[in-house]
Backbone and ligand atoms as CSV (ligand in chain L), in Angstrom:
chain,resi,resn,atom,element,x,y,z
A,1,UNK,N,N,15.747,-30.267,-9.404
A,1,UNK,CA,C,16.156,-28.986,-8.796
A,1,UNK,C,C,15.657,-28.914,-7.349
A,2,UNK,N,N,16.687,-28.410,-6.369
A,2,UNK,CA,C,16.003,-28.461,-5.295
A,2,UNK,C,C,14.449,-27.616,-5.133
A,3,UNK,N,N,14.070,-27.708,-4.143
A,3,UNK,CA,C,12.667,-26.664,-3.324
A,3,UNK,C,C,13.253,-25.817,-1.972
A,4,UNK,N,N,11.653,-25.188,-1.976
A,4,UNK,CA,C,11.996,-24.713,-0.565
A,4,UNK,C,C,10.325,-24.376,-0.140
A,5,UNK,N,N,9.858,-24.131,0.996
A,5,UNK,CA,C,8.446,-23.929,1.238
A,5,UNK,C,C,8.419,-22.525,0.775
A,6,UNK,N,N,7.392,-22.354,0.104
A,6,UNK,CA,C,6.429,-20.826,0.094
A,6,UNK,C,C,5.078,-20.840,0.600
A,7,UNK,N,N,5.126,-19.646,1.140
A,7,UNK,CA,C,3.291,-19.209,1.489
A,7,UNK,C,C,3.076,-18.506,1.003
A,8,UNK,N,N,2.154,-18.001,-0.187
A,8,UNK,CA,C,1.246,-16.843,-0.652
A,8,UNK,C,C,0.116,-16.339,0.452
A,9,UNK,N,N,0.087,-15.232,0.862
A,9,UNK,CA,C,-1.022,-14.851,1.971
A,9,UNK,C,C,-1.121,-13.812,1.205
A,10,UNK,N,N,-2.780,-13.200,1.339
A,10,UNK,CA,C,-3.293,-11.666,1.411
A,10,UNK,C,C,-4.407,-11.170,2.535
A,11,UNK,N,N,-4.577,-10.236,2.759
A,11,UNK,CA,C,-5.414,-9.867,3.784
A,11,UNK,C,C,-6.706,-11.073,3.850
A,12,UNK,N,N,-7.088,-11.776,2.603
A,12,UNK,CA,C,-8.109,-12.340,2.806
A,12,UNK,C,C,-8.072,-13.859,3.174
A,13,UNK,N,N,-6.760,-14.062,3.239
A,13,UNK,CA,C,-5.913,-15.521,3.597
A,13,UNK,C,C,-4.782,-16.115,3.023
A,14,UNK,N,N,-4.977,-17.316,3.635
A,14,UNK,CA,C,-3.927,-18.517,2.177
A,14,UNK,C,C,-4.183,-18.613,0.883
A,15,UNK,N,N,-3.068,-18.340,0.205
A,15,UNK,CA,C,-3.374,-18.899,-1.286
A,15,UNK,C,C,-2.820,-19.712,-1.669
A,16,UNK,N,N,-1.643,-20.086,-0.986
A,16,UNK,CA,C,-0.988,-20.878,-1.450
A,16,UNK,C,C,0.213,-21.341,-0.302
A,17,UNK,N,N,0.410,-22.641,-0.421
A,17,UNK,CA,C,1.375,-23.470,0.524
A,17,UNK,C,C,2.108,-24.954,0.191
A,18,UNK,N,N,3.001,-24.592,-0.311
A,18,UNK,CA,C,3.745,-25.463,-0.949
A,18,UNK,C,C,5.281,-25.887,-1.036
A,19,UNK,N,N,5.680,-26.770,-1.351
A,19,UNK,CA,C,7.447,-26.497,-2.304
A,19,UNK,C,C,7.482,-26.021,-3.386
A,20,UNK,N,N,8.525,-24.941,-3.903
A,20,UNK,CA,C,8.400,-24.753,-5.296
A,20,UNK,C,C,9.841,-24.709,-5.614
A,21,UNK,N,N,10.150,-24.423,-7.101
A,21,UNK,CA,C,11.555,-24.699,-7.329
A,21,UNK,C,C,11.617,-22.933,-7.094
A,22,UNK,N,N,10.805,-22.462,-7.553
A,22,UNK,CA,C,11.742,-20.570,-7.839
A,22,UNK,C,C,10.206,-19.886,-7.261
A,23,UNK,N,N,10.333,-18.564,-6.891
A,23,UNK,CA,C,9.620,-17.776,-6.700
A,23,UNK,C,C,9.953,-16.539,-7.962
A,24,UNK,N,N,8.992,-15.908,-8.597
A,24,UNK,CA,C,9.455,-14.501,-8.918
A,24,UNK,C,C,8.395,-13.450,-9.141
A,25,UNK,N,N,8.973,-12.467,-8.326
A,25,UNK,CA,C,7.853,-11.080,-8.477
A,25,UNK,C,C,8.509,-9.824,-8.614
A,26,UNK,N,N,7.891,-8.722,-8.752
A,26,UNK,CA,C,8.575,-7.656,-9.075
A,26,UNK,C,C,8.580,-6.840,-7.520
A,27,UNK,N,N,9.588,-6.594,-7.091
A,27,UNK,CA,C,10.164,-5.456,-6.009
A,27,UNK,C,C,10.117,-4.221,-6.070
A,28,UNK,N,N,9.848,-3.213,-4.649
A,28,UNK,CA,C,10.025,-2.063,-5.095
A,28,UNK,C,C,11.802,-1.118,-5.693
A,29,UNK,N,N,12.150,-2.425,-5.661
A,29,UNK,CA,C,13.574,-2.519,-6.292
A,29,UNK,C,C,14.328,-2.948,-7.817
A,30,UNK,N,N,13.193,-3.871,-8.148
A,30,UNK,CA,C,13.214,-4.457,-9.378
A,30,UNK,C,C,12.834,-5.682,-9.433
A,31,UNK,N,N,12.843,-6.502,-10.429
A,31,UNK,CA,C,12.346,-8.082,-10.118
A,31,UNK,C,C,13.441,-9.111,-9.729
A,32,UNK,N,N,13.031,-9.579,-8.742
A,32,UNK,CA,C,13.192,-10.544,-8.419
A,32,UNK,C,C,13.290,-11.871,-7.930
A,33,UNK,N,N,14.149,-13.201,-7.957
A,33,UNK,CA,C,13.616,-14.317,-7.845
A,33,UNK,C,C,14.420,-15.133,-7.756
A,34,UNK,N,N,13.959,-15.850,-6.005
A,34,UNK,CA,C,14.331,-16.556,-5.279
A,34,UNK,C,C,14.399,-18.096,-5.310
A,35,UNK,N,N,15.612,-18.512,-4.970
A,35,UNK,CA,C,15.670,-20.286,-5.537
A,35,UNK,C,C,15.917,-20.707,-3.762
A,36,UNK,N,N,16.203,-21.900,-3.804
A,36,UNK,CA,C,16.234,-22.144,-2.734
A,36,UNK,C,C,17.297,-22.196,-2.173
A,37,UNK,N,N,17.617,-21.850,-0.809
A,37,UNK,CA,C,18.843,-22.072,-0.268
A,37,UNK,C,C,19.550,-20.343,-0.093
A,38,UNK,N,N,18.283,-19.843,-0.425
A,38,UNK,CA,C,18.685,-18.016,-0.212
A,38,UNK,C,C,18.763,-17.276,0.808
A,39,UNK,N,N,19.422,-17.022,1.056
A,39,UNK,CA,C,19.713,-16.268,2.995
A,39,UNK,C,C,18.517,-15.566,2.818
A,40,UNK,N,N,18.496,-15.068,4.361
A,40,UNK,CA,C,17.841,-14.520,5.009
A,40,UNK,C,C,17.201,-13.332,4.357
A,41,UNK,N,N,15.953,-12.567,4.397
A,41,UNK,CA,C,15.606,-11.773,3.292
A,41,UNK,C,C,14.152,-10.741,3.359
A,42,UNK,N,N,14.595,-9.395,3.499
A,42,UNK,CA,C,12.883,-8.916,3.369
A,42,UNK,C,C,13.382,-7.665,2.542
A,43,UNK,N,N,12.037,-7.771,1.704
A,43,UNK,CA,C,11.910,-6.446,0.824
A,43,UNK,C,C,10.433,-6.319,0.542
A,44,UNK,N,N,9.957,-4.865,0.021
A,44,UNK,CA,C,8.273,-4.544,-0.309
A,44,UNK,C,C,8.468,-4.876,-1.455
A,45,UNK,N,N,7.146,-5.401,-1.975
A,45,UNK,CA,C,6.727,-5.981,-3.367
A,45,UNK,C,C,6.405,-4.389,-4.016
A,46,UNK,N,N,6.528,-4.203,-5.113
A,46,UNK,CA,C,5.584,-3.356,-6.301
A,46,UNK,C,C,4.586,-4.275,-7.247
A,47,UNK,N,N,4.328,-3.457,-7.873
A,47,UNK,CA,C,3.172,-4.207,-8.718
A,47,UNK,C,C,3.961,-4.669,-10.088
A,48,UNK,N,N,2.986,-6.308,-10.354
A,48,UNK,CA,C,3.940,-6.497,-11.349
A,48,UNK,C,C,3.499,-7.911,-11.597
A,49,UNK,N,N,3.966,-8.512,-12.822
A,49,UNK,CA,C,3.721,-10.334,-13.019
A,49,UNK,C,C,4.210,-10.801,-12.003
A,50,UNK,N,N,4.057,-12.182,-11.229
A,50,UNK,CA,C,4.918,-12.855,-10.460
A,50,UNK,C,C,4.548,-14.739,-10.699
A,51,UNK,N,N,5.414,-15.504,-10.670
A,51,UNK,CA,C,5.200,-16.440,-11.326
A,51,UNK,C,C,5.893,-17.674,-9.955
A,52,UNK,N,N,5.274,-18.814,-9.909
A,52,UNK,CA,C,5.700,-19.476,-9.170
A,52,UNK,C,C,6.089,-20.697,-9.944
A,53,UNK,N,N,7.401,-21.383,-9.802
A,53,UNK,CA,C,7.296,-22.678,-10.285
A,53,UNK,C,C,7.506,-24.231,-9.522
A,54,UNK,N,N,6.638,-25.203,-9.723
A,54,UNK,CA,C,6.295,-26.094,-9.281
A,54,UNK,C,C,7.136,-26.837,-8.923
A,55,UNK,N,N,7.386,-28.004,-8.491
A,55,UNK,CA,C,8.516,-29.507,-7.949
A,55,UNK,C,C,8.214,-30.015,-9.633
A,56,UNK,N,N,7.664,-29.905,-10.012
A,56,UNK,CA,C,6.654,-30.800,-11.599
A,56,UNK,C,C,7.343,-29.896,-12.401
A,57,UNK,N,N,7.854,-28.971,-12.232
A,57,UNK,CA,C,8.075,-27.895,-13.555
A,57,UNK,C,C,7.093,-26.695,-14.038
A,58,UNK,N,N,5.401,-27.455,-13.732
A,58,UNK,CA,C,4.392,-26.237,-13.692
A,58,UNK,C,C,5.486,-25.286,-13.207
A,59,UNK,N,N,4.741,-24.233,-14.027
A,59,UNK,CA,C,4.636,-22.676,-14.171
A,59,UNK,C,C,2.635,-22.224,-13.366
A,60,UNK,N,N,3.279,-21.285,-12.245
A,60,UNK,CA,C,1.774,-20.997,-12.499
A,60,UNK,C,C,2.029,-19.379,-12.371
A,61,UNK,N,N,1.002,-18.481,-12.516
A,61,UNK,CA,C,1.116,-17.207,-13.486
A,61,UNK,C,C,0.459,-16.513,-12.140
A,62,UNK,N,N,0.472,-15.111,-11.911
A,62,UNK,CA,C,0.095,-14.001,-10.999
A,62,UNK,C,C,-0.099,-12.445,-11.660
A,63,UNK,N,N,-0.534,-11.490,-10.865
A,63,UNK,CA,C,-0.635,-10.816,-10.928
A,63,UNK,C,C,-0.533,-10.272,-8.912
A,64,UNK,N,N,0.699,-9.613,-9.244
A,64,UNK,CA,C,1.485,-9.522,-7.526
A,64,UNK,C,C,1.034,-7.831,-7.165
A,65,UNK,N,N,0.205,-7.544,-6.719
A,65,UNK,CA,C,0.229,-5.589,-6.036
A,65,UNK,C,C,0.401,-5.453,-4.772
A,66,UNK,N,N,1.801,-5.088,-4.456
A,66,UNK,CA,C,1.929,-4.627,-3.030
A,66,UNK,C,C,2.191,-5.423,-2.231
A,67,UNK,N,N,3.238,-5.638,-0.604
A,67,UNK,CA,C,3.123,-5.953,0.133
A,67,UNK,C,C,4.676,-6.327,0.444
A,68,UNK,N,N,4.691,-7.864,0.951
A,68,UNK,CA,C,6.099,-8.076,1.490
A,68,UNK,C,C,6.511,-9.278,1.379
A,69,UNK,N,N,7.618,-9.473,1.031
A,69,UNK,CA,C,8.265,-10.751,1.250
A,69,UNK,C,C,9.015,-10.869,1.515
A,70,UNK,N,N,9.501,-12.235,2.527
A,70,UNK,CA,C,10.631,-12.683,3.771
A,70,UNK,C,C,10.963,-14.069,3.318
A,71,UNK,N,N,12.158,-14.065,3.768
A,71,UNK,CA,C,13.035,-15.603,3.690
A,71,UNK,C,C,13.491,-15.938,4.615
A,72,UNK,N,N,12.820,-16.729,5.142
A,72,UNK,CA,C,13.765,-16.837,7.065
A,72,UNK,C,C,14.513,-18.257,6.938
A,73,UNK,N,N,15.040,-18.540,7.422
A,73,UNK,CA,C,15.659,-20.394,7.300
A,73,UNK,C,C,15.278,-21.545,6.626
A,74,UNK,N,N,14.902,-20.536,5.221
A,74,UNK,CA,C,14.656,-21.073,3.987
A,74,UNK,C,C,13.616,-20.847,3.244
A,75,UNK,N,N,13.045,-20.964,4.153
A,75,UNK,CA,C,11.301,-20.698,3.609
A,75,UNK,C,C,10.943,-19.101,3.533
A,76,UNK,N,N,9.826,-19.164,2.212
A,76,UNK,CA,C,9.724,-17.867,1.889
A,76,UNK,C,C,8.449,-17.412,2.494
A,77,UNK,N,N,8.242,-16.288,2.301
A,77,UNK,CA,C,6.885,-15.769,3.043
A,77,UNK,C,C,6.060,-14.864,1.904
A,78,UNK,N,N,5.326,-14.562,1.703
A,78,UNK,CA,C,4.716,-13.574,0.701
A,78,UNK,C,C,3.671,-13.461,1.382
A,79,UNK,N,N,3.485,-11.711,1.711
A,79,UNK,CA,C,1.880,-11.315,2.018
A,79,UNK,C,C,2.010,-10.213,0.934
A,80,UNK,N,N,1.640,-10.703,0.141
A,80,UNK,CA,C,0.574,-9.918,-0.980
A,80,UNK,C,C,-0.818,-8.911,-0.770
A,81,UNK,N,N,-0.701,-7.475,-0.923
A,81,UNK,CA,C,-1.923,-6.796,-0.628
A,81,UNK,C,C,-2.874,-7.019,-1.795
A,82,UNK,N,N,-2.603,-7.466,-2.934
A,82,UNK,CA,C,-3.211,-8.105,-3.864
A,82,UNK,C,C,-2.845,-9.422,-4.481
A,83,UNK,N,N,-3.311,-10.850,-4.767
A,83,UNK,CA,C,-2.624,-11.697,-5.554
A,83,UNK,C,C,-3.394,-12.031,-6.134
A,84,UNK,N,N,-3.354,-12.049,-7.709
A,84,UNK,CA,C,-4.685,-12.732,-8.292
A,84,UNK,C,C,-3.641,-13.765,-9.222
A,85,UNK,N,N,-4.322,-15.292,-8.930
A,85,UNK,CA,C,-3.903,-16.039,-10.288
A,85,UNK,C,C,-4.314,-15.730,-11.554
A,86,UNK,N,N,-3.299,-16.388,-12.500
A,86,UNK,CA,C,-3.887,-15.659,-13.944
A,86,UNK,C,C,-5.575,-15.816,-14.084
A,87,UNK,N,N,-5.489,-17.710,-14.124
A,87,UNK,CA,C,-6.836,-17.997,-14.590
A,87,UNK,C,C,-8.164,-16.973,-13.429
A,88,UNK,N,N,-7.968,-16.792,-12.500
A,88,UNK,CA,C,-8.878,-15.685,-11.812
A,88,UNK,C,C,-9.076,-14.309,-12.013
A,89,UNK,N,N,-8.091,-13.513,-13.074
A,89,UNK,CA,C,-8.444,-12.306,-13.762
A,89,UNK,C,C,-9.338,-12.314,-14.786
A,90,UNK,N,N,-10.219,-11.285,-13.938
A,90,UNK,CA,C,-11.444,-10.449,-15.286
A,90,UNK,C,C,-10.587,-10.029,-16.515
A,91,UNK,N,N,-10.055,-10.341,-17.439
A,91,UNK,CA,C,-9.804,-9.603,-18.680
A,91,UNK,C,C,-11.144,-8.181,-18.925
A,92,UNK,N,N,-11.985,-8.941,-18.839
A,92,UNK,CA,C,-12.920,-7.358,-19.409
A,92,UNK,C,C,-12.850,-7.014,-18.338
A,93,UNK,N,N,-12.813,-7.045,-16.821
A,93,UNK,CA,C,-12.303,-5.719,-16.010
A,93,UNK,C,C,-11.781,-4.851,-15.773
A,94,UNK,N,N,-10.601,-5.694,-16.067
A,94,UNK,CA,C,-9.194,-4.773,-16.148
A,94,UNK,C,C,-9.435,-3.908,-17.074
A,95,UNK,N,N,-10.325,-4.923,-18.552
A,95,UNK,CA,C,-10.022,-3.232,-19.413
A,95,UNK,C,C,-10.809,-2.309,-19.557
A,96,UNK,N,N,-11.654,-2.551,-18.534
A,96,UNK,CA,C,-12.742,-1.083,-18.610
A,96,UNK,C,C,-12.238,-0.604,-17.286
A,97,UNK,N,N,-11.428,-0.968,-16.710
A,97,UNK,CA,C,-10.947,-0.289,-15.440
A,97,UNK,C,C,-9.932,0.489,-16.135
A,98,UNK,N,N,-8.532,-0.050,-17.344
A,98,UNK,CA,C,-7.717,1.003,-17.740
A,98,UNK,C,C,-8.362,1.759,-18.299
A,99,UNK,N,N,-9.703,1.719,-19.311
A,99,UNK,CA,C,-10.446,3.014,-20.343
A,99,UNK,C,C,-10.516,3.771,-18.759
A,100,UNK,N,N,-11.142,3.545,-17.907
A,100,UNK,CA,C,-11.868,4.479,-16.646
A,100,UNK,C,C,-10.612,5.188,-16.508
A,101,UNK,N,N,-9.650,4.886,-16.427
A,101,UNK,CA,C,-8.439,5.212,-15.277
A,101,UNK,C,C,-7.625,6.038,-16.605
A,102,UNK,N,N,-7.491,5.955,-17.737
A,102,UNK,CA,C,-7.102,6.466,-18.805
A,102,UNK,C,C,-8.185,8.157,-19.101
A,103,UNK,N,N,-9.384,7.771,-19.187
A,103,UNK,CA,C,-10.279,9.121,-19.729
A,103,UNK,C,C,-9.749,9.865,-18.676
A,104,UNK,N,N,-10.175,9.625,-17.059
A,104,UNK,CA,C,-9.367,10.597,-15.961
A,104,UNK,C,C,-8.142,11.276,-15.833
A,105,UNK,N,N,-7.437,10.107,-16.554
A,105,UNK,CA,C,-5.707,11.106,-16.643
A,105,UNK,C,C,-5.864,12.168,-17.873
A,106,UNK,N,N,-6.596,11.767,-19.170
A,106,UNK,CA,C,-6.704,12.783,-19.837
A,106,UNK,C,C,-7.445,13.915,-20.167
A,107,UNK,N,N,-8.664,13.888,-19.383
A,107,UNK,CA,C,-9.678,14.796,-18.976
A,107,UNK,C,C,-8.837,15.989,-18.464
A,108,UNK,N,N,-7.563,15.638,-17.350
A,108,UNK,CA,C,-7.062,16.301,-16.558
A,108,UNK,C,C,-8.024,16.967,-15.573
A,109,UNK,N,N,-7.421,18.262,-14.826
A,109,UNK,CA,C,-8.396,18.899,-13.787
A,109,UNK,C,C,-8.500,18.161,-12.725
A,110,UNK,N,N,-7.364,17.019,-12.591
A,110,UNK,CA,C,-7.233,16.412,-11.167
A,110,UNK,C,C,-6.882,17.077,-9.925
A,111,UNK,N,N,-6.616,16.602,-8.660
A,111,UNK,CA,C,-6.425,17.047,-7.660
A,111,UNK,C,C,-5.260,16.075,-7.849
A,112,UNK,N,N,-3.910,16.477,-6.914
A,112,UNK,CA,C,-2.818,15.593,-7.096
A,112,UNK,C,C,-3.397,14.278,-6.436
A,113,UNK,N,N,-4.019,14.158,-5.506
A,113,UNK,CA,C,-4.635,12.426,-5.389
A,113,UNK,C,C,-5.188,12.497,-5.791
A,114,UNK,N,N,-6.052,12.662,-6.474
A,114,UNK,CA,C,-6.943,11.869,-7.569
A,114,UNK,C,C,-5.826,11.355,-9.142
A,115,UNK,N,N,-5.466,12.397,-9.309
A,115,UNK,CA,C,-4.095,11.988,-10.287
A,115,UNK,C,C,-3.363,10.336,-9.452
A,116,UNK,N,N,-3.186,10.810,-8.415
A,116,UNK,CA,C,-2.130,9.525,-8.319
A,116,UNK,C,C,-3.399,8.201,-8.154
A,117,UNK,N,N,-4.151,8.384,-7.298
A,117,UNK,CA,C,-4.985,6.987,-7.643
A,117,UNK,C,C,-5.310,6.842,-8.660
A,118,UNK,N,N,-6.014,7.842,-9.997
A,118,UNK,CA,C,-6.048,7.018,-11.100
A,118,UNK,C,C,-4.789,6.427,-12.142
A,119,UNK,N,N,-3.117,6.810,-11.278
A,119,UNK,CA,C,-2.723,6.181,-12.050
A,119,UNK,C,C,-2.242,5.222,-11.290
A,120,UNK,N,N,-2.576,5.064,-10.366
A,120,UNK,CA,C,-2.332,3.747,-9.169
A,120,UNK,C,C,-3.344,2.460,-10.300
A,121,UNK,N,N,-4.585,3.165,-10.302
A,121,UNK,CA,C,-5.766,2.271,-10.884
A,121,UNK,C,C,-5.506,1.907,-12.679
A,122,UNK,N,N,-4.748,2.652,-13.110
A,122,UNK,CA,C,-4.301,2.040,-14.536
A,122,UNK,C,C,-2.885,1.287,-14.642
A,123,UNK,N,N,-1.959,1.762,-13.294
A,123,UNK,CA,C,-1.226,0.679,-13.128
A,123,UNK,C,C,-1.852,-0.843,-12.708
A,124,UNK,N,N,-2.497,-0.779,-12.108
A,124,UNK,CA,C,-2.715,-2.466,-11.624
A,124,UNK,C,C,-3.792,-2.704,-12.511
A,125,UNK,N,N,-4.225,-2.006,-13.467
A,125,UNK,CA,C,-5.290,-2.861,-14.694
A,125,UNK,C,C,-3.950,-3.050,-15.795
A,126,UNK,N,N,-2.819,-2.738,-15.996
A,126,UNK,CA,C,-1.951,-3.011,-17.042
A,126,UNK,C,C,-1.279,-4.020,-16.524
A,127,UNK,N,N,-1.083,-4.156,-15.239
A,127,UNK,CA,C,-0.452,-5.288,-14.863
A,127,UNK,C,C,-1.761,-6.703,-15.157
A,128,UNK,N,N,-2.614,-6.588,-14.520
A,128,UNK,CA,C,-3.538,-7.616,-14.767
A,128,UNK,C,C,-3.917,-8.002,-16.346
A,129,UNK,N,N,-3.393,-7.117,-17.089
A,129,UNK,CA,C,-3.997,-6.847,-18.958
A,129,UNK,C,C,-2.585,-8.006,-19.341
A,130,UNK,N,N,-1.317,-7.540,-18.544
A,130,UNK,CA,C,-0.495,-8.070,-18.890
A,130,UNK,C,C,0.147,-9.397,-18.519
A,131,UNK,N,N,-0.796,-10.018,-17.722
A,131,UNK,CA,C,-0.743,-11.474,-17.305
A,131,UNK,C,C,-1.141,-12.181,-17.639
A,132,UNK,N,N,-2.745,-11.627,-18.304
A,132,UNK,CA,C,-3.562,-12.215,-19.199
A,132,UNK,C,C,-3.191,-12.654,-20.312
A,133,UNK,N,N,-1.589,-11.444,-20.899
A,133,UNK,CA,C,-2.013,-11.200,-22.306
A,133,UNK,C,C,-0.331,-11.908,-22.481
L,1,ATP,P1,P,-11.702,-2.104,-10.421
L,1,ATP,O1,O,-11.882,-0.643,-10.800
L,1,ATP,O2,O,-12.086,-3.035,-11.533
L,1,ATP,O3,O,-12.328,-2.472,-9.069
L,1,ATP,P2,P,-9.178,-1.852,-9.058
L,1,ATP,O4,O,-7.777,-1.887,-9.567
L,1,ATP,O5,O,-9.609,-0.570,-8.457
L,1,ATP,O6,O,-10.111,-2.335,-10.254
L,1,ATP,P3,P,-8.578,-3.213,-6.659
L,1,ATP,O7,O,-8.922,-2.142,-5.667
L,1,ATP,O8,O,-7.121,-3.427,-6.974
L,1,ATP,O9,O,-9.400,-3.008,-8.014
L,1,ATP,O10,O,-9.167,-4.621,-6.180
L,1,ATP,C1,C,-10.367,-4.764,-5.452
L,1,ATP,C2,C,-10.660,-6.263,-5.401
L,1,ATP,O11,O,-11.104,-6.693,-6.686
L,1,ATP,C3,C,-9.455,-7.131,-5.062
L,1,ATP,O12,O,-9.899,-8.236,-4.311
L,1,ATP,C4,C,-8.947,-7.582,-6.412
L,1,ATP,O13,O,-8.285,-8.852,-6.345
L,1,ATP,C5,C,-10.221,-7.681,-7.220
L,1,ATP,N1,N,-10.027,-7.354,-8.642
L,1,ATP,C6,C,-9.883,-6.129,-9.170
L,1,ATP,N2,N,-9.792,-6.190,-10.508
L,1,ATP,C7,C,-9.868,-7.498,-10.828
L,1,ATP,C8,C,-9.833,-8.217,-12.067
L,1,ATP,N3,N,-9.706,-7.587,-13.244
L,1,ATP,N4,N,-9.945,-9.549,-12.023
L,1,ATP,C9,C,-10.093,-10.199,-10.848
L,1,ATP,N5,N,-10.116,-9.587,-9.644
L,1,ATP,C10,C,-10.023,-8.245,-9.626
């Protein structure tokens, strides 16, 4: 199958720089996933699994929150405001981050931001629960 270059970037650098056969992550549009030879291209990421696959066939696994991705004359771009590979997720983080982010939504007596960050904060522990899992 053909390739095409990708870069994984986040505020804290490179993660990744390679050929791969497919890209896929979730959009603030829906999911989607790029093969090679795809015009020109920008849209914001949402939170969500995102999976890269290899020249080898590897599969490797993500956890994608936020940011942007571009396709310019082939090559893809990803700046990720979060990217964690699977094998680099806390499982017990995430899930004492959803109990945290769960008692707050049901305690209630929020302020509308505090409501939305804690469900900002139980969204991206269900996404990470769900990469794991
Ligand atoms: P927590 O309450 O556990 O900090 P959070 O969703 O508020 O979770 P973020 O603000 O999204 O955390 O992330 C802060 C930093 O910690 C980022 O660098 C992120 O990659 C990392 N991080 C957060 N949760 C995990 C996890 N479960 N496993 C690995 N890295 C994590």
């Amino acid at each position: 199958m053909k390739t095409f270059p990708l870069r994984i970037g986040t505020p804290d650098g490179l993660l990744f720089e390679g050929e791969v056969e497919r890209v896929f992550c979730r959009t603030i549009m829906g999911d989607l996933e790029i093969l090679a030879g795809h015009c020109n291209f920008c849209t914001a990421l949402g939170m969500g699994r995102a999976f890269v696959v290899l020249p080898d066939g590897g599969k490797r696994e993500a956890a994608c929150i936020g940011g942007m991705l571009s396709v310019m004359g082939g090559a893809c771009s990803l700046l990720a405001t979060t990217w964690e590979w699977k094998e680099d997720i806390d499982e017990k983080r995430a899930g004492e981050a959803k109990k945290r982010a769960e008692k707050l939504l049901a305690q209630g007596g929020l302020t509308d931001q505090e409501f939305k960050l804690a469900e900002a904060k139980l969204k991206r522990a269900l996404v990470r629960l769900g990469v794991k899992n």
